[in-house]
C-alpha positions as CSV (number, residue, x, y, z in Angstrom):
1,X,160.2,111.7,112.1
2,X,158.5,108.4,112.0
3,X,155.0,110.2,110.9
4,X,156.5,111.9,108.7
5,X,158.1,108.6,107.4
6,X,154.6,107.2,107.0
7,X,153.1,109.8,105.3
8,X,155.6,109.7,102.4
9,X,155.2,105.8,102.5
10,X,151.5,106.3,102.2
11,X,151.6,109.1,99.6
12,X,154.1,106.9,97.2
13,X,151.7,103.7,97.8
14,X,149.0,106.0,96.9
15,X,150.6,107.1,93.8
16,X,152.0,103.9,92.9
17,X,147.6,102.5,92.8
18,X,147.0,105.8,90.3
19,X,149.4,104.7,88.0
20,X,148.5,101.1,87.6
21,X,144.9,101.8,87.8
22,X,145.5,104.4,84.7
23,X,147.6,102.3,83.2
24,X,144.9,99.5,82.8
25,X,142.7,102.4,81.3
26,X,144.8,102.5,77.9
27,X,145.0,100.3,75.0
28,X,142.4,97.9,73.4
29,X,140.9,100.6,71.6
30,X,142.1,98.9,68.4
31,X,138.6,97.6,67.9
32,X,136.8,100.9,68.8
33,X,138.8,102.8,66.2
34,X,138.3,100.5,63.7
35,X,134.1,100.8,64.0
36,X,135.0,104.8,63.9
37,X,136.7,104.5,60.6
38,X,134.1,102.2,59.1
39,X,131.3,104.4,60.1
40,X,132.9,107.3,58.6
41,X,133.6,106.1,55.5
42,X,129.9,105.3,54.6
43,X,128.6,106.9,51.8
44,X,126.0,109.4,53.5
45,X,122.3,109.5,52.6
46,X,120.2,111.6,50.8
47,X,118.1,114.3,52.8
48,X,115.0,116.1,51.2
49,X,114.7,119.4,51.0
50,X,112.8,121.4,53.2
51,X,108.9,121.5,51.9
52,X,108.1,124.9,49.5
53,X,106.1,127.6,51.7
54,X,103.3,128.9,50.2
55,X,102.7,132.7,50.8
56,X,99.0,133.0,52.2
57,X,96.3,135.0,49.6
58,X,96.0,138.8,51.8
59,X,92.8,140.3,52.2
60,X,91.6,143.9,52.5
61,X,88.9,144.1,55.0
62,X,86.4,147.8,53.9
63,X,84.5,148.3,56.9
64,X,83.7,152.1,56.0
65,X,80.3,150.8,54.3
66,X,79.8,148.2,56.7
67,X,77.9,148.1,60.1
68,X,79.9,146.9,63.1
69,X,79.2,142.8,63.8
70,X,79.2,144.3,67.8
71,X,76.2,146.1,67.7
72,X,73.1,144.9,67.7
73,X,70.9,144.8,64.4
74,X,67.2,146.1,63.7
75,X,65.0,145.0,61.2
76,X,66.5,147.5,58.7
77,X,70.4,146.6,59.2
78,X,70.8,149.9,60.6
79,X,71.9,150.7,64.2
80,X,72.0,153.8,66.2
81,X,74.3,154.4,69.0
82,X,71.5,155.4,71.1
83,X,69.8,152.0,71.1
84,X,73.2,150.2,72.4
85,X,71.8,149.1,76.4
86,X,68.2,150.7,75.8
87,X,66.0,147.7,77.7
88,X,62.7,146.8,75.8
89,X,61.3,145.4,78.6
90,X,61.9,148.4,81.8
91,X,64.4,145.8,83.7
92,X,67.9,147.5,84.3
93,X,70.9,147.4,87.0
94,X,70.8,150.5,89.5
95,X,74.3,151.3,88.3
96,X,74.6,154.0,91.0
97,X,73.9,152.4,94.4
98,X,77.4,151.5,96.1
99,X,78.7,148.5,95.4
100,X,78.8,145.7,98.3
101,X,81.8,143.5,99.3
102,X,80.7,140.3,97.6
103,X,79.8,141.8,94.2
104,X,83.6,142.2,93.4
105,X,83.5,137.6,93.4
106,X,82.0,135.5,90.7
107,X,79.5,133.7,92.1
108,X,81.4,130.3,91.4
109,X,84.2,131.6,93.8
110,X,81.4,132.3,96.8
111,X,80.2,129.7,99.0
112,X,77.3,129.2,101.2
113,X,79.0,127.5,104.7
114,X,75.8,128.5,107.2
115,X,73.1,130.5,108.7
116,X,73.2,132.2,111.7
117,X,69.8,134.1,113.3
118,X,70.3,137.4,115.5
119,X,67.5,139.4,116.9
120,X,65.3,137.4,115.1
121,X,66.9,138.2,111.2
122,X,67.9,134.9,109.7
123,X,71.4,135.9,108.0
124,X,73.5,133.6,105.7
125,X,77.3,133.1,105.8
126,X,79.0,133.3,102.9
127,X,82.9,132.6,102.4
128,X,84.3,134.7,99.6
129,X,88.0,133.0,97.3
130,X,89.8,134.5,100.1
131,X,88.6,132.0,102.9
132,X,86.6,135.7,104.4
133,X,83.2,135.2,105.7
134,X,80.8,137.7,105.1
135,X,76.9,137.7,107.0
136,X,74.9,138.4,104.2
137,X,70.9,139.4,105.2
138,X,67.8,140.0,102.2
139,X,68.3,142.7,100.3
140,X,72.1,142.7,100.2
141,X,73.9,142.6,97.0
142,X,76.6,139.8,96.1
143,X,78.5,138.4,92.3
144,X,79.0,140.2,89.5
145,X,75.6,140.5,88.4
146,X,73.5,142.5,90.4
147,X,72.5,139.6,92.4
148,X,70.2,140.8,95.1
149,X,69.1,138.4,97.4
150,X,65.6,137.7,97.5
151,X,65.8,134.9,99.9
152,X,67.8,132.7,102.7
153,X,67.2,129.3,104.1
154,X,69.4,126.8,105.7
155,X,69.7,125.0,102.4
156,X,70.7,127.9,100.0
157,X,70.2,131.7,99.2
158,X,68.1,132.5,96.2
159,X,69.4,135.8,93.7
160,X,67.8,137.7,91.5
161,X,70.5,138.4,89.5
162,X,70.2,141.0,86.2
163,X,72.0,139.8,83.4
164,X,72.6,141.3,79.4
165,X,70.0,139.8,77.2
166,X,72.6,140.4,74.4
167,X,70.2,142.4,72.5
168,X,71.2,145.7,74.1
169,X,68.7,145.0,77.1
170,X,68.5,143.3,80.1
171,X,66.6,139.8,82.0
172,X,66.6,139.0,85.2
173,X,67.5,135.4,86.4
174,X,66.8,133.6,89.3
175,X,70.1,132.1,91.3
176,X,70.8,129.5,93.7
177,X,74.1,129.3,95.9
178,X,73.7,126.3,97.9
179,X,75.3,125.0,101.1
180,X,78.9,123.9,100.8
181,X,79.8,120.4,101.6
């Protein structure tokens, strides 16, 4: 019985400290509602209204009589369908060779990390976005332009990539992917 005897005690002490400490949490808040009355009794201000939208002018675009700003012009402002990807100068992607591993990657995304020579065939090792390296040897395809490569050294391995001249036709570039640091 003497627990029990204590644990009231401590409970009324307990309850005793809430009520005085609540107690102290009242009054003096003459002054705050006085600064509440004030403030609402100012007269309020004057807000402008919103700014008039103007309706933008519409405007009827007639392409029937028009040629297509995506196709290529000739000299008479006339195009044909068949001349869209006709090369001038013979140079065109073989477009039905299978396509190798590293031609799916941009070229930015592939890295040069080494070389590595086997039987005498000096091979480059090239690390793709996905951390995968890949032995790469002349001949072998790699980006997303036809890049053929025409030649490895310990430094870097040259491309001969095929590109859209943006005429219709097609040039052939000359691409470097050097040794990572």
């Amino acid at each position: 019985m003497n627990a029990q005897n204590a644990l009231r005690r401590l409970a009324l002490f307990g309850g005793v400290i809430c009520v005085l400490g609540l107690s102290g949490c009242g009054g003096h808040l003459a002054d705050l509602q006085q600064y509440a009355n004030e403030v609402k009794a100012r007269k309020g201000g004057h807000i402008e209204p919103p700014p008039q939208i103007k309706p933008f002018p519409t405007y009827a675009y007639a392409d029937q009589d028009m040629t297509s700003p995506f196709m290529p012009q000739t000299g008479n402002n006339t195009t044909t369908p068949s001349m869209v990807g006709v090369s001038t100068n013979g140079i065109h992607p073989d477009t039905t060779r299978s396509r190798e591993y590293l031609e799916q990657f941009p070229l930015d995304g592939l890295k040069m990390v080494g070389t590595l020579t086997v039987a005498g065939t000096l091979y480059g090792l090239v690390k793709d976005s996905g951390n995968i390296v890949t032995r790469v040897k002349l001949g072998n395809y790699m980006g997303q332009n036809y890049g053929k490569i025409v030649g490895i050294t310990d430094t870097d391995i040259k491309l001969r990539e095929i590109v859209p001249d943006g005429q219709g036709g097609w040039v052939e570039r000359i691409t470097d992917v050097a040794l990572a640091d």
